[in-house]
C-alpha positions as a printed Julia matrix, in Angstrom:
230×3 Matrix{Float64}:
 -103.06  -117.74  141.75
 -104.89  -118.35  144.66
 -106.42  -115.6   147.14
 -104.42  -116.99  150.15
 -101.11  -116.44  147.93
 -102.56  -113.4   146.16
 -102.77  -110.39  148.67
  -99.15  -110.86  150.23
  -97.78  -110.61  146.97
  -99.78  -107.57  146.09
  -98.68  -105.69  148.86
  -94.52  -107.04  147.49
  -95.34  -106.15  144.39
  -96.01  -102.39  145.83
  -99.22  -102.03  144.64
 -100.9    -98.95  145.87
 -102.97   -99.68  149.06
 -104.23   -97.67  152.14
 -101.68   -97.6   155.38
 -104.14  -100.33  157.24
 -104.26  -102.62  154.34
 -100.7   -102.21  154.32
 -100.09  -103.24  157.25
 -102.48  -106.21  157.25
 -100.81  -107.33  154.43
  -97.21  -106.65  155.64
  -98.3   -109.27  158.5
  -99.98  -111.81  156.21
  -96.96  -111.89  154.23
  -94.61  -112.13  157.25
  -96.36  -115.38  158.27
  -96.7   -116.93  154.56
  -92.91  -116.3   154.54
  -92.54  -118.19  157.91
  -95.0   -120.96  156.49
  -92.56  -121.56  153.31
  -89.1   -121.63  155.41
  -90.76  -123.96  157.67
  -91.68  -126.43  154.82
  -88.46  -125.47  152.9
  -86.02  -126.45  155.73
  -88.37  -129.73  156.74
  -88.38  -130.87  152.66
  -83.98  -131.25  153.1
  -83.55  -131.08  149.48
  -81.91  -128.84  146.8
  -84.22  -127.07  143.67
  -82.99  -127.63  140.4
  -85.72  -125.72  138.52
  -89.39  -125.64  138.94
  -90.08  -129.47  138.13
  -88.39  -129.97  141.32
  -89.3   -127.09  143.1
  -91.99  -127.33  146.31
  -93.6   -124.08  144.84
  -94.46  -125.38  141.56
  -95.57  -121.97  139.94
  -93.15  -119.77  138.01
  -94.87  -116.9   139.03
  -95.25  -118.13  142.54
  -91.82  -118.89  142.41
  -90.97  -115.16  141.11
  -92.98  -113.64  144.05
  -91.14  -115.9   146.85
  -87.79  -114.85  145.4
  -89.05  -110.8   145.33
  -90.09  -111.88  149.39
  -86.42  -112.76  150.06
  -87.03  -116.43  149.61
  -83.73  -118.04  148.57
  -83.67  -120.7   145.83
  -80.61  -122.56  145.17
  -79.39  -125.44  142.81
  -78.26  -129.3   143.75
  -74.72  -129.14  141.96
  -73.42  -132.51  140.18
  -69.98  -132.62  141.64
  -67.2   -134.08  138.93
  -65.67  -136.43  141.66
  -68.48  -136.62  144.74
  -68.31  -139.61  146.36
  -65.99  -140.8   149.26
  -64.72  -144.22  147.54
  -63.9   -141.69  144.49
  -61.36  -139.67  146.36
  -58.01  -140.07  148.37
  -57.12  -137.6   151.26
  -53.69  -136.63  150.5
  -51.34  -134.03  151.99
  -48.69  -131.23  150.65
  -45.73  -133.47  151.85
  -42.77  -131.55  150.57
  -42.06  -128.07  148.55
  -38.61  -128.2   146.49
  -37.46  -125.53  144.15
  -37.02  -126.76  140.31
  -35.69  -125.57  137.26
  -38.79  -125.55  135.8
  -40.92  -123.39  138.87
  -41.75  -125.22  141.82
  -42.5   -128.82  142.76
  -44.93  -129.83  145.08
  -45.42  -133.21  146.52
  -48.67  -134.15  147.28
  -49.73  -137.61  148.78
  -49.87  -139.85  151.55
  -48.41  -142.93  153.26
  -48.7   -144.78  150.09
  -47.68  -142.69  147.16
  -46.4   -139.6   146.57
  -46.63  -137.72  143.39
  -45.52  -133.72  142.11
  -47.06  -130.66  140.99
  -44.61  -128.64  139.52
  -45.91  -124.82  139.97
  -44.72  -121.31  139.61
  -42.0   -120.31  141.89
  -43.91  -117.49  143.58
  -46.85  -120.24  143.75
  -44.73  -122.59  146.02
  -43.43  -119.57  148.09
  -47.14  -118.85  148.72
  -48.2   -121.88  149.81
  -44.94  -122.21  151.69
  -45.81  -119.36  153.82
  -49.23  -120.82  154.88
  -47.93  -124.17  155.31
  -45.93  -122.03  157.75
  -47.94  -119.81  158.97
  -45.84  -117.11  158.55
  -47.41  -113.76  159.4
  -47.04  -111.44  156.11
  -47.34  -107.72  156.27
  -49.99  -107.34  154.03
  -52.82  -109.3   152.42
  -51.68  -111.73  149.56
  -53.97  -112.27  146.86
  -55.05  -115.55  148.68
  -55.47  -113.77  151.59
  -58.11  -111.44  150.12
  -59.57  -113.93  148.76
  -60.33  -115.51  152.15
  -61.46  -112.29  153.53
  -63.67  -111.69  150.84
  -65.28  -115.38  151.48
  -65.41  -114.62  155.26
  -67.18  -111.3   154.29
  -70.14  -113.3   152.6
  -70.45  -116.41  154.67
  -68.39  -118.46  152.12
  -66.4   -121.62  153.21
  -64.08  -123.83  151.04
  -65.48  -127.11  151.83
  -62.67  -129.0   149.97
  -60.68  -128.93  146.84
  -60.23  -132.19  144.47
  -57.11  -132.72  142.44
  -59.17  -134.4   139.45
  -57.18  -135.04  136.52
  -53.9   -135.0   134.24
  -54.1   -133.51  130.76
  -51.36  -132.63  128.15
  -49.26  -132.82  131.68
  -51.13  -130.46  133.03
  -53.08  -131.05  136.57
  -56.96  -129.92  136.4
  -58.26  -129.55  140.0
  -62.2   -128.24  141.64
  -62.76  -126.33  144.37
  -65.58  -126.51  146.67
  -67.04  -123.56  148.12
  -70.18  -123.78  150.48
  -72.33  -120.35  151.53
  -74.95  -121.03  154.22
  -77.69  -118.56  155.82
  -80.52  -118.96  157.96
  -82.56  -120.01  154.95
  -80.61  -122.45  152.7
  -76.97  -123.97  151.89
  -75.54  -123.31  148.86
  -72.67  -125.6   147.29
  -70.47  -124.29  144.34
  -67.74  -126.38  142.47
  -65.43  -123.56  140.5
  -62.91  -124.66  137.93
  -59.29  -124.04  139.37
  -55.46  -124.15  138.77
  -54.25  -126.54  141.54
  -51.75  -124.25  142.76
  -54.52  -121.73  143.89
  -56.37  -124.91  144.93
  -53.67  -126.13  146.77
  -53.1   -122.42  148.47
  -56.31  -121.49  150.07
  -56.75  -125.0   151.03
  -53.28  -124.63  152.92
  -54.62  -121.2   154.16
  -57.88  -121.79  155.3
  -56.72  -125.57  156.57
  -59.16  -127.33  154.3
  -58.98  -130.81  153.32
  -57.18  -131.77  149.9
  -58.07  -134.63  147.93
  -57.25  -136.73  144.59
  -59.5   -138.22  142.61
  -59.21  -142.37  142.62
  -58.15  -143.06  139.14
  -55.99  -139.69  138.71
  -54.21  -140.82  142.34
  -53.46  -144.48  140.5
  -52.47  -142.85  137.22
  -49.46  -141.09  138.0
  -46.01  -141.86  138.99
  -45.13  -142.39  142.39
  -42.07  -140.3   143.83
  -42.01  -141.72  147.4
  -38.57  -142.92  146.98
  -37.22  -139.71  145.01
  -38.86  -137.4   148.32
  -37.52  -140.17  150.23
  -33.76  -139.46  149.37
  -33.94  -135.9   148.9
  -34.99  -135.63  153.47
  -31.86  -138.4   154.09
  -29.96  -136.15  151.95
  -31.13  -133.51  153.94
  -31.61  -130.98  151.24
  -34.29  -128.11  152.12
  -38.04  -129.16  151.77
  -40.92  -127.55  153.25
């Protein structure tokens, strides 16, 4: 390691040293900190491990994170680009034997989602926005994402499986340092509720949206029929 990297790191490392030492390199280490943000935030790009990373050393690497230094990985999302996607909307929520159905589309095509009944009464409520008299589970979950700078970005219905809908959800943290984007695995009914909750955007994926069946006309009759929908 070199000497100009060297005595900050001593002093992080809390090495013994005299109070004026200390403080000298308190100060160096201040300004090699400032250095590094500068050149992180100019670079725009996301670390995926040191063969990518500006600070090439392990150790070096080791010492920035000790420093407060915030590393962070590019994530592959499953469906990422725009032509990959539809924007779609809840359009409908219609009690079933089965649960719940939900359906979930646009202009063109509307398909369902058939979820638990207490699931549909959830996102019922935020579709609403009906006040509640105490925190849902979705509603802590929020808080708890407000309470550490955490967004949902998005969620992505992505595919059909043994008839069962697999979605993603999105999740973005960002500090004066870095932004961090996380794709979580997800039921699409908790998908579907804190994006209803938070007013996020929903999407489909392209080939999942041309997959399945379209229910326009069924969601059609049941509104000129004028049987309850949310």
């Amino acid at each position: 390691m070199s000497a100009r990297w060297a005595r900050p790191f001593t002093f992080l490392r809390r090495d013994k040293a005299s109070p004026a030492r200390k403080s000298r390199l308190n100060r160096s280490a201040v300004k090699e900190r400032i250095a590094w943000t500068v050149k992180f935030r100019s670079a725009q790009t996301h670390l995926s491990g040191p063969g990518n990373c500006l600070i090439r050393s392990p150790l070096l690497q080791a010492n920035l994170r000790q420093s407060g230094a915030c590393f962070f990985q590019a994530v592959q999302y499953t469906v990422g680009m725009k032509n990959d996607v539809v924007p779609v909307q809840i359009r409908g929520i219609l009690p079933a034997n089965s649960g719940c159905a939900l359906f979930v589309g646009n202009d063109d095509k509307v398909f369902v989602i058939n979820v638990e009944p207490n699931m549909g009464a959830i996102i019922g409520m935020f579709l609403r926005d009906t006040p509640k008299e105490r925190p849902l589970t979705h509603d802590l979950i929020a808080s708890i994402f407000k309470g550490f700078s955490i967004t949902v970005e998005r969620v992505v219905i992505t595919e059909l499986k043994n008839s069962t809908y697999f979605a993603r959800l999105i999740l973005q943290q960002q500090n004066e340092l870095a932004r961090k984007i996380v794709e979580i695995d997800a039921r699409p009914s908790d998908c579907l509720a804190l994006a209803t909750a938070q007013k996020r955007p929903i999407y489909v994926a392209n080939a999942l949206f041309e997959q399945v069946e379209d229910m326009s006309e069924v969601l059609n009759k049941i509104n000129e029929n004028g049987e309850e929908t949310e």
